[in-house]
N, C-alpha and C positions, 0 to 999 in steps of 0.2 A: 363257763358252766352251761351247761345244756337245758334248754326251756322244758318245761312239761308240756308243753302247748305247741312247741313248734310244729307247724302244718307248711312252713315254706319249703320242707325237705323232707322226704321220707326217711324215720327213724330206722326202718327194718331193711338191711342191707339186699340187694338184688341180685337174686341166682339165677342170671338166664338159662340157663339146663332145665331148671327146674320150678320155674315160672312162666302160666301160660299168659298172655297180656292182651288186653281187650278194648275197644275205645269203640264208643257207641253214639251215633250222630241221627238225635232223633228227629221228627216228625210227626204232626197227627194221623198219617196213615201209616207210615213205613218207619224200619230203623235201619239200617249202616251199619250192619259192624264190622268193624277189623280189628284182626288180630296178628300176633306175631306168637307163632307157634314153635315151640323150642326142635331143632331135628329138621323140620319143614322148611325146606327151599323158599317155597312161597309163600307169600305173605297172605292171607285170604281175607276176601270180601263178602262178604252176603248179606242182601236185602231179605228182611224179614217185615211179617207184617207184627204190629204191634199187641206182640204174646208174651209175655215173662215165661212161660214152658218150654215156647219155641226158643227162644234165648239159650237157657238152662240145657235143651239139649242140644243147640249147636256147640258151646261148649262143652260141653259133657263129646262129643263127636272130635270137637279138637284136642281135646285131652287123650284120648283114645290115639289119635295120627303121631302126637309125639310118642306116645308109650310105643309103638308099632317102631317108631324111629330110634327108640331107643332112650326115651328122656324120661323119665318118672316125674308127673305134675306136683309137686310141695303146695303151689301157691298158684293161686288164679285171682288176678287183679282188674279189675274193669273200672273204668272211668267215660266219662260223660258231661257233658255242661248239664248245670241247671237250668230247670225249665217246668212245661206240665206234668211230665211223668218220670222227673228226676229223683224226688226224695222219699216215693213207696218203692220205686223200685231197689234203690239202694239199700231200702231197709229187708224188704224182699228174698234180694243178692244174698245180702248180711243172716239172714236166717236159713240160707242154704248152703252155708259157710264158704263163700265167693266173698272177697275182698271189693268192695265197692266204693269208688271217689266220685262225688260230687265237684265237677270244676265250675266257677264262678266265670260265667259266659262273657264278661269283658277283658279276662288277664290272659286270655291264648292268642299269643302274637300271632301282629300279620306285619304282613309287609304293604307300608302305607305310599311306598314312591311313585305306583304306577294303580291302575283299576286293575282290578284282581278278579279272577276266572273266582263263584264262587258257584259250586256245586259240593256235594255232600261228600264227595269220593276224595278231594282236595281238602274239606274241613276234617275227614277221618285219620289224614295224614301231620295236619295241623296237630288235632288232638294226642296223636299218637307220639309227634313227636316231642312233643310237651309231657306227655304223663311218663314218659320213657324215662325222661333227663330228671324230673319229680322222683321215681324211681332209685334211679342209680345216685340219689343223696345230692344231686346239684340243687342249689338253694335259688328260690324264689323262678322257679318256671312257670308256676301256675297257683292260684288263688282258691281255695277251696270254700266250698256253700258251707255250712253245720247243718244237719240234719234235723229235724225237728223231732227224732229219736224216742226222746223219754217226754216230749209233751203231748206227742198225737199217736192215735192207736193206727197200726197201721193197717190200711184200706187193702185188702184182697187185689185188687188190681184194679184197670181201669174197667169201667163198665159203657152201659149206654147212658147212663143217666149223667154218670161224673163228665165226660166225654162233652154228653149234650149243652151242661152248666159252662165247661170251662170254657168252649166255642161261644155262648152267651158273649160272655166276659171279654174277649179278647177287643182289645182295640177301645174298650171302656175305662173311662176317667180316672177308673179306684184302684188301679192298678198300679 
């Protein structure tokens, strides 16, 4: 019998025609996204500085490339580790009807044999290839946050203030 709860797998089955897939490798100044565009040869990368609009309309641009290719978007799925700007933007996503995951920042394998090349363009492929297999219903790829949802109102985005506090914070005991 099937959990009500299970988050090791994705319930809702995966239409690549018709699902655009997004994986976002952040930073305090910049984000990483890549995506895998349904039609699109290539895989696409782009640094953005940290905007939830600018987001919203690079997607909004890749959805556009497959429709041109021929694929009609259903479903836009984006994932991300947690971290400082993980759980408004999810919630954000979530209210511009963009499908948003939270991945818990220790269960995306790496490879521990050797010292590992780590730059952001390498963690975007990590991420991606992990939320892909989450996707397509294979069990326990990746470890999901819960969202703080229904306890906290959610924050317009980041500002200079929030920004200022969390930098405070970093590297502090209470963490």
């Amino acid at each position: 019998m099937q959990k009500l709860n299970d988050l090791s797998r994705s319930l809702s089955p995966l239409e690549p025609d018709g699902t655009l897939i997004a994986v976002i490798e952040m930073s305090l100044s910049s984000w990483l996204v890549a995506g895998i565009v349904p039609g699109v040869e290539r895989q696409p990368l782009k640094k953005l500085e940290v905007d939830e609009n600018a987001l919203l309309k690079l997607l909004n641009r890749w959805r556009e490339e497959a429709k041109k290719a021929g694929h009609r978007i259903e479903r836009i799925a984006v994932a991300f580790e947690a971290g400082r700007d993980g759980f408004w933007l999810a919630r954000w996503l979530r209210s511009h009807d963009i499908e948003a995951h939270v991945i818990h920042t220790s269960s995306v394998a790496v490879s521990r044999e050797h010292r590992r090349a780590k730059t952001d363009r390498l963690d975007t492929e990590l991420l991606k290839r992990s939320f892909l297999g989450w996707l397509r219903g294979e069990r326990n790829h990746c470890k999901w946050s819960q969202s703080r949802q229904s306890r906290t109102k959610m924050p317009s985005g980041p500002t200079a203030n929030t920004r200022a506090s969390s930098e405070s914070r970093v590297g502090s005991s209470t963490e």
